[in-house]
N, C-alpha and C positions, 0 to 999 in steps of 0.2 A: 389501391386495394388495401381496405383494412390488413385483411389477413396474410399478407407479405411482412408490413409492422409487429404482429403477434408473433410471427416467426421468429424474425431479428430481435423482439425484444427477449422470445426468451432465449434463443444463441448467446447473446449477448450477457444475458443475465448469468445462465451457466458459466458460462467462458470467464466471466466475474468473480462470480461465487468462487469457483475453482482454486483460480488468481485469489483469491482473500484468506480463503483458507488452509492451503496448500503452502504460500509463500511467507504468512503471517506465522504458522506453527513453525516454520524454517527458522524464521527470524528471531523467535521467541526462545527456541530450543539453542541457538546456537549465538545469540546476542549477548545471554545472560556469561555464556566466559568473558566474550569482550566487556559490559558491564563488568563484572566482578574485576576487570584487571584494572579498568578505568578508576572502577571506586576503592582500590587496592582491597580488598573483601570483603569491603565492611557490606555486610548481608541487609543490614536494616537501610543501606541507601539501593545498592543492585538489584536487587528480586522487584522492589516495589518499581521501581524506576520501570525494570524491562516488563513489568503487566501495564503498564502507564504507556508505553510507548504503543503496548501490542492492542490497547482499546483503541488508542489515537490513530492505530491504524484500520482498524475493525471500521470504524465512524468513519474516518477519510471516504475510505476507499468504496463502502456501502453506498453512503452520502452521496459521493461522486458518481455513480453507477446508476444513482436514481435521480437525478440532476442531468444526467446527458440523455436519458430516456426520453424526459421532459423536450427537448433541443430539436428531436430529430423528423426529420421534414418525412414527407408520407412517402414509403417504399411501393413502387409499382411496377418495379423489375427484377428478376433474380438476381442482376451484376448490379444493382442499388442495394437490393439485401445486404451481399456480398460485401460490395463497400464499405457499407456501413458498420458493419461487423467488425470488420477489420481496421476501418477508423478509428470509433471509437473506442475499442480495445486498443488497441495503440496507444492513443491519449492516453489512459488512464496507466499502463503500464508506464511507460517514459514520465507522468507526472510523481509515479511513487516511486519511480528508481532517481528520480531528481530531489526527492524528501528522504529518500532513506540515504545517501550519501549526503544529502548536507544534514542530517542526523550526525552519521559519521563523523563529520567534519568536527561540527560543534564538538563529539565526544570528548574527538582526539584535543581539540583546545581546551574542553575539561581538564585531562588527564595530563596535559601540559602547565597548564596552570596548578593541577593540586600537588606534582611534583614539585616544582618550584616553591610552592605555595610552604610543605611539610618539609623540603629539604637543605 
């Protein structure tokens, strides 16, 4: 049934959108301290940096949303819907809490680095 697919894809879409824009302004809004500590203040490296991060994430996560839509085999059951939803929402959460900590990661060996580096 087509129209079980139209369902899930737009569940799935919202459920997305949501997740991109909800967790994205989080990240953006509360990043830029971490930035600013990491680049000890210098304004002309942090501001640019955490809008650079917050497109990469925009694209990610949009990309990725329209790429698993692409994937998904024909729904013709309500608990197929259901799965699916919930699958692939999953996926994509767990792939960008796996890219936003090893963001982190990298940061902090930034900011490991530039002390050593300046002191």
């Amino acid at each position: 049934m087509e129209k079980l697919n139209i369902i899930a894809y737009l569940i799935y879409l919202s459920i997305t959108f949501y997740i991109t824009v909800i967790v994205g302004k989080n990240l953006y809004h509360h990043g830029v301290h971490y930035l600013k500590d990491i680049f000890d203040g210098n304004k002309d490296i942090y501001i640019p940096v955490n809008k650079i991060l917050l497109t990469g994430y925009y694209l990610l996560n949009l990309g990725y949303a329209m790429y698993m839509l692409n994937s998904w085999e024909e729904i013709t059951t309500k608990s197929e819907l259901i799965k699916s939803i919930i699958e692939n929402s999953g996926k994509i959460i767990l792939i960008l809490a796996v890219i936003h900590y090893n963001n982190l990661l990298t940061f902090s060996l930034v900011k490991k680095y530039n002390h050593k580096l300046f002191n």
